[in-house]
Gaussian input, Z-matrix of N, CA and C with variables (Angstrom, degrees):
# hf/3-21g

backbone

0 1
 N
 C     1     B1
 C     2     B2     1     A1
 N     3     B3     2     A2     1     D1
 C     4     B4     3     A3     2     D2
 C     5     B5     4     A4     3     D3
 N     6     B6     5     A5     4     D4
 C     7     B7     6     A6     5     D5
 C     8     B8     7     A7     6     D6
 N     9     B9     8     A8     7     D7
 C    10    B10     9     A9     8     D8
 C    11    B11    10    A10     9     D9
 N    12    B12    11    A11    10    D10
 C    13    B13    12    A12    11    D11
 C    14    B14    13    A13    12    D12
 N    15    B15    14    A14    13    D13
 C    16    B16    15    A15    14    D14
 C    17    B17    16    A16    15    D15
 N    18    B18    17    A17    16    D16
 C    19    B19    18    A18    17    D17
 C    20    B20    19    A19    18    D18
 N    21    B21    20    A20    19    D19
 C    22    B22    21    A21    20    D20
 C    23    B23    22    A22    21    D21
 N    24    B24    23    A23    22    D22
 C    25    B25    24    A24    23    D23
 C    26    B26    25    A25    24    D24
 N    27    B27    26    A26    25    D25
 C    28    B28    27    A27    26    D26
 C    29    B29    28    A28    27    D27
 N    30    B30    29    A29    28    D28
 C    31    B31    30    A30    29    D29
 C    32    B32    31    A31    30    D30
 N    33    B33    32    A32    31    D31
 C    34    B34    33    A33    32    D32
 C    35    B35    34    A34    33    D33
 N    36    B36    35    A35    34    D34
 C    37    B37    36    A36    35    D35
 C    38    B38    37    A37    36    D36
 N    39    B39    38    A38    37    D37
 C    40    B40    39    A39    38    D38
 C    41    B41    40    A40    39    D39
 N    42    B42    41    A41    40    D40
 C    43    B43    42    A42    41    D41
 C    44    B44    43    A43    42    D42
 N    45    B45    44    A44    43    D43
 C    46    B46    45    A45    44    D44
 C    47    B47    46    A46    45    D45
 N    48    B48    47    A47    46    D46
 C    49    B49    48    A48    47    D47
 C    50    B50    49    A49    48    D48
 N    51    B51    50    A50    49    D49
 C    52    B52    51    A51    50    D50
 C    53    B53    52    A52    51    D51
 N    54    B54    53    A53    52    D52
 C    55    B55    54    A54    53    D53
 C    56    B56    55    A55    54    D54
 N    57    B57    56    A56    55    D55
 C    58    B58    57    A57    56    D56
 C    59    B59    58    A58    57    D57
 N    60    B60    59    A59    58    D58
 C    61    B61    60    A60    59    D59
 C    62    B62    61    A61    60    D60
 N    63    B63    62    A62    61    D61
 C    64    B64    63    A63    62    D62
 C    65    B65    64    A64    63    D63
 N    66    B66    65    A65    64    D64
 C    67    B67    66    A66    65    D65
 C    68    B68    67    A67    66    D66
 N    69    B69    68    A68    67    D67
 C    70    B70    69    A69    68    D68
 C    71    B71    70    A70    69    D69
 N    72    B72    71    A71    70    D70
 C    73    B73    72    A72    71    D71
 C    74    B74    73    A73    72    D72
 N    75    B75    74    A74    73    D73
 C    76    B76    75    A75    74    D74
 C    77    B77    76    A76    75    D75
 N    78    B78    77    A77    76    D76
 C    79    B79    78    A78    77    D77
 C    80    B80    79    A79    78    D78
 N    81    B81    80    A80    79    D79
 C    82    B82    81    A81    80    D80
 C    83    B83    82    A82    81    D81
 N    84    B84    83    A83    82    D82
 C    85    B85    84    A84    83    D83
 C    86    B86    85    A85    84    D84
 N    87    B87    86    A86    85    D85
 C    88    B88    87    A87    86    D86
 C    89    B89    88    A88    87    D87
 N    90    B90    89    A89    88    D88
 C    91    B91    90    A90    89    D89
 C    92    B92    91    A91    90    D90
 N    93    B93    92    A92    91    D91
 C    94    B94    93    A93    92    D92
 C    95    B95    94    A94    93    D93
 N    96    B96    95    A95    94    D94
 C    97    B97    96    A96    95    D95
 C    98    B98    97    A97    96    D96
 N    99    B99    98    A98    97    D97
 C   100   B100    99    A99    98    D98
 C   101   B101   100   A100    99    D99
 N   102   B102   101   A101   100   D100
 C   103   B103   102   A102   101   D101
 C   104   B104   103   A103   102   D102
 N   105   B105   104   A104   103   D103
 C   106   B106   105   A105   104   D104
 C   107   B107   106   A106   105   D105
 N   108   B108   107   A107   106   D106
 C   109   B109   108   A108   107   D107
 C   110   B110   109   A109   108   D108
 N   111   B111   110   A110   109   D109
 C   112   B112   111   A111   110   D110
 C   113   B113   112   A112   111   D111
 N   114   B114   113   A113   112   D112
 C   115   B115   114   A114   113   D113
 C   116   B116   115   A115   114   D114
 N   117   B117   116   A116   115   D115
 C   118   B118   117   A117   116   D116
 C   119   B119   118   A118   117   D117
 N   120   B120   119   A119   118   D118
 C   121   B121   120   A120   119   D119
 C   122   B122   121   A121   120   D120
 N   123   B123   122   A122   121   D121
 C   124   B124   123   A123   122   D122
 C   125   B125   124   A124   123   D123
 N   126   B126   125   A125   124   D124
 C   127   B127   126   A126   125   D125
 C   128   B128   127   A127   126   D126
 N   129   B129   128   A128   127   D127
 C   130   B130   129   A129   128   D128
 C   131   B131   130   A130   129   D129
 N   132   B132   131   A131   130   D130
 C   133   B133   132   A132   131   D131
 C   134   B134   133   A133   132   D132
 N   135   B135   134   A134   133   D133
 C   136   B136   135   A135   134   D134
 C   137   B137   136   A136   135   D135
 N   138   B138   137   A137   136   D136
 C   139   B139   138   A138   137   D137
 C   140   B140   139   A139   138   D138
 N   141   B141   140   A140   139   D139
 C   142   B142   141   A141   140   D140
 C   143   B143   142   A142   141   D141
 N   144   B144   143   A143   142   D142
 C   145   B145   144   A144   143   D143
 C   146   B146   145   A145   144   D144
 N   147   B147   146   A146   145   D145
 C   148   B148   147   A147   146   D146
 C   149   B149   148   A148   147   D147
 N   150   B150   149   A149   148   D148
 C   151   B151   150   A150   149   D149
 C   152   B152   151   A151   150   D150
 N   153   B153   152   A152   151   D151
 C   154   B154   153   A153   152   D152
 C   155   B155   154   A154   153   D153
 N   156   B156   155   A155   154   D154
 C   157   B157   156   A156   155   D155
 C   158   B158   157   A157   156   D156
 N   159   B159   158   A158   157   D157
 C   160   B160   159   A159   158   D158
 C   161   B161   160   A160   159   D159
 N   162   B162   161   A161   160   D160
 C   163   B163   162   A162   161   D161
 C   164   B164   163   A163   162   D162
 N   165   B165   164   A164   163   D163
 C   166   B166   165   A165   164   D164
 C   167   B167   166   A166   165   D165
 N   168   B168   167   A167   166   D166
 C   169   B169   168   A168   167   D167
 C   170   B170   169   A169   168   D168
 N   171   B171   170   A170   169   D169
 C   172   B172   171   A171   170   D170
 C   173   B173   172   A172   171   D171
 N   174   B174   173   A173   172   D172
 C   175   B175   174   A174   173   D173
 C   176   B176   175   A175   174   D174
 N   177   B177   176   A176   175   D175
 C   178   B178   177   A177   176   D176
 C   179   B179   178   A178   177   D177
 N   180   B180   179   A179   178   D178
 C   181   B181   180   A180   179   D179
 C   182   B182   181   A181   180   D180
 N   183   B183   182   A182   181   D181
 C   184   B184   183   A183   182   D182
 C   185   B185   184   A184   183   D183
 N   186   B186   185   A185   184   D184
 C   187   B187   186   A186   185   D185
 C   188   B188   187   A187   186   D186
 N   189   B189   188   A188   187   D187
 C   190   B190   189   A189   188   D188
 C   191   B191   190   A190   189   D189
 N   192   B192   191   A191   190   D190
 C   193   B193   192   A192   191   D191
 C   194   B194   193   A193   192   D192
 N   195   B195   194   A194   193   D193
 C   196   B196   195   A195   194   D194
 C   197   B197   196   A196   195   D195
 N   198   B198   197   A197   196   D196
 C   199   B199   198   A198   197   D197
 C   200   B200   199   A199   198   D198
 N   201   B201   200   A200   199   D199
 C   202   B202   201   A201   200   D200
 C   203   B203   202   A202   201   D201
 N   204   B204   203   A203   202   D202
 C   205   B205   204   A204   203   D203
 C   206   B206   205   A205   204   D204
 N   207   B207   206   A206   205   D205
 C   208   B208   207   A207   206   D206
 C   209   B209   208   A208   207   D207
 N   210   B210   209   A209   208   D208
 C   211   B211   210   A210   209   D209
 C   212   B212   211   A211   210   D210
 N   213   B213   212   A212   211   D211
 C   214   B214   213   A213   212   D212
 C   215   B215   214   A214   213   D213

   B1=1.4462
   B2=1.5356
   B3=1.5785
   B4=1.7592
   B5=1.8081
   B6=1.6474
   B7=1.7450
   B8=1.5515
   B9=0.8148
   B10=1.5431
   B11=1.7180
   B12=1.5219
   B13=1.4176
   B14=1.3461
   B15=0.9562
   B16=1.5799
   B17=1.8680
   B18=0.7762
   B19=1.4646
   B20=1.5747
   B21=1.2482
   B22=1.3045
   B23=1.8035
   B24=1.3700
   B25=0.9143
   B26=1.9937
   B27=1.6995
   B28=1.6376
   B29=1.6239
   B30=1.7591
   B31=1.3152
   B32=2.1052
   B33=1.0315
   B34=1.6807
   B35=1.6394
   B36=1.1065
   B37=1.8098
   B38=1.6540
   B39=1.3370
   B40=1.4577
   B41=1.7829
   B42=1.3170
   B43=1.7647
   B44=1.3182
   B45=1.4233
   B46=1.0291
   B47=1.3992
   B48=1.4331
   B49=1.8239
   B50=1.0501
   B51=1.1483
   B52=1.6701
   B53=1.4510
   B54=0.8198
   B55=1.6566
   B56=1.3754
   B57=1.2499
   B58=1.1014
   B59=1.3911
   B60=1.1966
   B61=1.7779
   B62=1.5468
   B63=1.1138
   B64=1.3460
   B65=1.6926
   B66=1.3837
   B67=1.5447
   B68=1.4430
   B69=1.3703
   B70=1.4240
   B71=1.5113
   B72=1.7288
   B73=1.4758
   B74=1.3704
   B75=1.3853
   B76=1.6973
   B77=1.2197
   B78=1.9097
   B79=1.4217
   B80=1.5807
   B81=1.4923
   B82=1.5009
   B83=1.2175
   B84=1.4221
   B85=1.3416
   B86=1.8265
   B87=1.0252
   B88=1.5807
   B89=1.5947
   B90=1.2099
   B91=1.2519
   B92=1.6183
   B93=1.1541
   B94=1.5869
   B95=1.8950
   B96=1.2042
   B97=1.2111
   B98=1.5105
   B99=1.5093
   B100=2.0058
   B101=1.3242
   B102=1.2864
   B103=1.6170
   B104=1.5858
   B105=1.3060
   B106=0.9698
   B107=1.3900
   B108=1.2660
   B109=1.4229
   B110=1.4099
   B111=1.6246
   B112=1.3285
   B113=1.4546
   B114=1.1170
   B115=1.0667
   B116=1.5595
   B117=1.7767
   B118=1.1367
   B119=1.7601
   B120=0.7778
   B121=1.5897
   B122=1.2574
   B123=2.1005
   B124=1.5134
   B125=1.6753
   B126=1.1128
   B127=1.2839
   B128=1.9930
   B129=1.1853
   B130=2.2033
   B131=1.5076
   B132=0.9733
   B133=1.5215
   B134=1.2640
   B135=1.6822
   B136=1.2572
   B137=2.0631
   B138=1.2546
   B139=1.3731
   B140=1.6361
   B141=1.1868
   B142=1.3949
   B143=1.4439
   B144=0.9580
   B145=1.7741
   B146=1.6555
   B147=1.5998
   B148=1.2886
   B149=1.4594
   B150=1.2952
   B151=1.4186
   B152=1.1538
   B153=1.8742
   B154=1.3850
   B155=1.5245
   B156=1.3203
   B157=1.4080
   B158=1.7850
   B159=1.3741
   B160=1.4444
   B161=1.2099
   B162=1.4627
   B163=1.5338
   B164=1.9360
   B165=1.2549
   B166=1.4880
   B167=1.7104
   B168=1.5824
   B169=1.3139
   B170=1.5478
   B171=1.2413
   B172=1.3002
   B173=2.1432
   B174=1.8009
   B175=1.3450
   B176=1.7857
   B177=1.4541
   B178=1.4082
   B179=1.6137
   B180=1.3076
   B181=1.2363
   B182=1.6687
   B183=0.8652
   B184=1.5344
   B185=1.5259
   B186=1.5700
   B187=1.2573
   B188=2.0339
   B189=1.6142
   B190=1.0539
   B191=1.3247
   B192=1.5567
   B193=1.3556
   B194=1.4797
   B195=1.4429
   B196=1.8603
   B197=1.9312
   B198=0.8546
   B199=1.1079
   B200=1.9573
   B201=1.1735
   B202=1.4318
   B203=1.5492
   B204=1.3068
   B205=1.7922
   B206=2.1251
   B207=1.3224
   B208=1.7553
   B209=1.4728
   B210=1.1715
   B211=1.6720
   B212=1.3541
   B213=1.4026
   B214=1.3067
   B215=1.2356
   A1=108.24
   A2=105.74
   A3=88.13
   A4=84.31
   A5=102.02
   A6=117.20
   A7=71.09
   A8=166.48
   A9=154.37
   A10=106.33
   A11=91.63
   A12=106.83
   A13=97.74
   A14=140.22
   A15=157.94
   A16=93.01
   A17=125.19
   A18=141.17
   A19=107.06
   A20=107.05
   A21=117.26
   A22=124.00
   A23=113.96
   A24=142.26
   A25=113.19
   A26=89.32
   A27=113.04
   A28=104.30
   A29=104.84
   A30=116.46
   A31=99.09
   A32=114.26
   A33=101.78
   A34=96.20
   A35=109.81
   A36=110.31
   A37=86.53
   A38=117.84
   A39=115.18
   A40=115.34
   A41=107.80
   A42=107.96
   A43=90.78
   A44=139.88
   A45=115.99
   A46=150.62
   A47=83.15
   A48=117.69
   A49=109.85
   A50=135.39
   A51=136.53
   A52=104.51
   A53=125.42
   A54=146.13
   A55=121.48
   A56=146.13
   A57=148.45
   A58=112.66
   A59=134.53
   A60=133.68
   A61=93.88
   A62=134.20
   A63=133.40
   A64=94.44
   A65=129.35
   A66=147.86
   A67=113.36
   A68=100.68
   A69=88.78
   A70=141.54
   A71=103.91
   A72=105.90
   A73=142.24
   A74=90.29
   A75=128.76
   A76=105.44
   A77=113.03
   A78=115.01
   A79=122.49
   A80=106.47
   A81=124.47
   A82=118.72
   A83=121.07
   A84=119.52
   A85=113.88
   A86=112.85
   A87=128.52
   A88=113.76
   A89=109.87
   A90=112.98
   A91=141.70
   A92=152.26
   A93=121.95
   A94=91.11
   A95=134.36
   A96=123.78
   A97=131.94
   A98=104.01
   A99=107.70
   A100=69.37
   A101=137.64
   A102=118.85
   A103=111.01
   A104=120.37
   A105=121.21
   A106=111.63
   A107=142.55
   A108=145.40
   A109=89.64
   A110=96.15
   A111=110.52
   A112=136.03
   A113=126.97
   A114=134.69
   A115=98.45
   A116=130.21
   A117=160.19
   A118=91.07
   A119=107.48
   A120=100.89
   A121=121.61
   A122=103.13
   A123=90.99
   A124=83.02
   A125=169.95
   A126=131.42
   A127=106.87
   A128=87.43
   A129=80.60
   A130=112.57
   A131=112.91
   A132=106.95
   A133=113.49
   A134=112.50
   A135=115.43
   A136=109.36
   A137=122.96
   A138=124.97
   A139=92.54
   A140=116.10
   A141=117.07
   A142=144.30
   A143=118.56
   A144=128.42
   A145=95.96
   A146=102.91
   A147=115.63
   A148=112.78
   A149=129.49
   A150=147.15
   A151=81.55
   A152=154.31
   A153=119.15
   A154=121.35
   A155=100.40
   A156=124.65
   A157=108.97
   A158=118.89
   A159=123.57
   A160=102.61
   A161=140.67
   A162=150.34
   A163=98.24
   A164=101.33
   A165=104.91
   A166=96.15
   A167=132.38
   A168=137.30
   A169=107.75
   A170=116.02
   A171=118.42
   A172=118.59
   A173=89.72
   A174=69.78
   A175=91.35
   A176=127.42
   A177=133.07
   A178=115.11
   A179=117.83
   A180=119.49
   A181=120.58
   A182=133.93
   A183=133.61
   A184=100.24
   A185=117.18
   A186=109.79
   A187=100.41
   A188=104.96
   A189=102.98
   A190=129.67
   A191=139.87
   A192=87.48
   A193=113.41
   A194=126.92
   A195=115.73
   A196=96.59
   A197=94.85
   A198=105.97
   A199=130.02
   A200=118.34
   A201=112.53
   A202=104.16
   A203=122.95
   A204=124.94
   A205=90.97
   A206=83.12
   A207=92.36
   A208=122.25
   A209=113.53
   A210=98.19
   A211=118.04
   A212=124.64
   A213=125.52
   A214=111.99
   D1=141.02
   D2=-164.94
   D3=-90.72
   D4=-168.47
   D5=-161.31
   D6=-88.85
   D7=-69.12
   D8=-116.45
   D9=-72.78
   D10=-43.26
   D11=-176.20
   D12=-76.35
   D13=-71.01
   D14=174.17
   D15=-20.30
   D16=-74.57
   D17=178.43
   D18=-37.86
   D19=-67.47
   D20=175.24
   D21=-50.32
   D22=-25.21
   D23=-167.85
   D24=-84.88
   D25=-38.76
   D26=-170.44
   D27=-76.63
   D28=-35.04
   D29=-163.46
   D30=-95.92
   D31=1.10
   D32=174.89
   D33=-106.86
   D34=-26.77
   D35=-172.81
   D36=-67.26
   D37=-66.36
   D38=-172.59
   D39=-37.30
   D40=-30.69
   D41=-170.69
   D42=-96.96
   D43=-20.46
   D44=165.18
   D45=-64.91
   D46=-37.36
   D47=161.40
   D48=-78.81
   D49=13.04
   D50=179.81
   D51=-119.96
   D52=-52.40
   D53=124.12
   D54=-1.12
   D55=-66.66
   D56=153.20
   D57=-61.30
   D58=-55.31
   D59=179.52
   D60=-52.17
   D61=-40.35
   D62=-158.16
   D63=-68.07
   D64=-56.26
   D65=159.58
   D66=-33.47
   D67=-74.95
   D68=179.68
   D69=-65.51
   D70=-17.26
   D71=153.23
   D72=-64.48
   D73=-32.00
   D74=175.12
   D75=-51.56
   D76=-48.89
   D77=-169.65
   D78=-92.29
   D79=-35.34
   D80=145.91
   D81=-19.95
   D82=-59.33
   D83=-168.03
   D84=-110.46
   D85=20.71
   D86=157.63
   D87=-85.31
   D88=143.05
   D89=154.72
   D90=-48.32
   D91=178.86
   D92=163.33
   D93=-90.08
   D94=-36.26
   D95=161.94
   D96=-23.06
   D97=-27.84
   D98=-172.14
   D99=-128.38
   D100=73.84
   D101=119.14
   D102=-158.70
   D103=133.64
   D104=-150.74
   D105=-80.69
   D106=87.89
   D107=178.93
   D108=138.01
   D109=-158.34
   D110=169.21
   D111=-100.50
   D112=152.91
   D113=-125.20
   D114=-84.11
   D115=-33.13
   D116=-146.86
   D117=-105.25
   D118=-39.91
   D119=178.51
   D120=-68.46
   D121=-47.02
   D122=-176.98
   D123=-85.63
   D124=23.98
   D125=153.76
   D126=-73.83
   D127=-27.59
   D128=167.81
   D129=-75.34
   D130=-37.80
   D131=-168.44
   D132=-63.83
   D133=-43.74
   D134=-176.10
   D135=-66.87
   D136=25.93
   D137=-170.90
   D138=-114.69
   D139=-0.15
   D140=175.22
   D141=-85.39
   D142=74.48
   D143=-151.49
   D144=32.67
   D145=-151.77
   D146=-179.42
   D147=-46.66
   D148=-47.38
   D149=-136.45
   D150=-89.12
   D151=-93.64
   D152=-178.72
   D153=8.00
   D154=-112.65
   D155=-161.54
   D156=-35.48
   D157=-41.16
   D158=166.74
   D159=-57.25
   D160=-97.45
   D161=162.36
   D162=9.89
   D163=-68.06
   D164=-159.65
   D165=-61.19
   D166=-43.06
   D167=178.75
   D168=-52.37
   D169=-55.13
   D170=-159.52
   D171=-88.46
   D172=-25.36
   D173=177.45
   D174=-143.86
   D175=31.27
   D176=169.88
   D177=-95.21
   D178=-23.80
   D179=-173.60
   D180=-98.74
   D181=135.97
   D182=173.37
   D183=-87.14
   D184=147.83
   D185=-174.58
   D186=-109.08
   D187=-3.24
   D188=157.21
   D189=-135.83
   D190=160.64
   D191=-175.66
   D192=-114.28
   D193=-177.74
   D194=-140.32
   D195=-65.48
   D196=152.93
   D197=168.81
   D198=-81.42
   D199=129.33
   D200=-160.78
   D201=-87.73
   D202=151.76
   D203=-169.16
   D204=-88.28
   D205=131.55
   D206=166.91
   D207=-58.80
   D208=132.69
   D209=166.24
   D210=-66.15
   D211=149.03
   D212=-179.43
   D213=-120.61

């Protein structure tokens, strides 16, 4: 394998693993209220090459969280 490849190789594992820690802190420190499912699922999913940690960004997080019905 030449170093170019080798290199190239060192630097996507690194964003990947940077990538997921970024998720799982993200999800760690949410409520189960701001995330959409359960909480145990996206922590597996996000173990999935790139596609985890994207998936879990784009459609795991609530950007608010649900809203509770008033008593009347």
């Amino acid at each position: 394998m030449s170093e170019r490849r080798r290199r190239g190789i060192v630097v996507l594992g690194a964003i990947q693993v940077a990538m997921a820690m970024a998720a799982w802190l993200d999800l760690a420190r949410r409520s189960s209220g701001q995330v959409a499912g359960s909480k145990r699922l996206w922590a597996a999913v996000i173990c999935v090459n790139f596609f985890g940690p994207i998936t879990y960004f784009v459609l795991g997080r609530r950007s608010d969280p649900p809203q509770q019905a008033s008593p009347l």
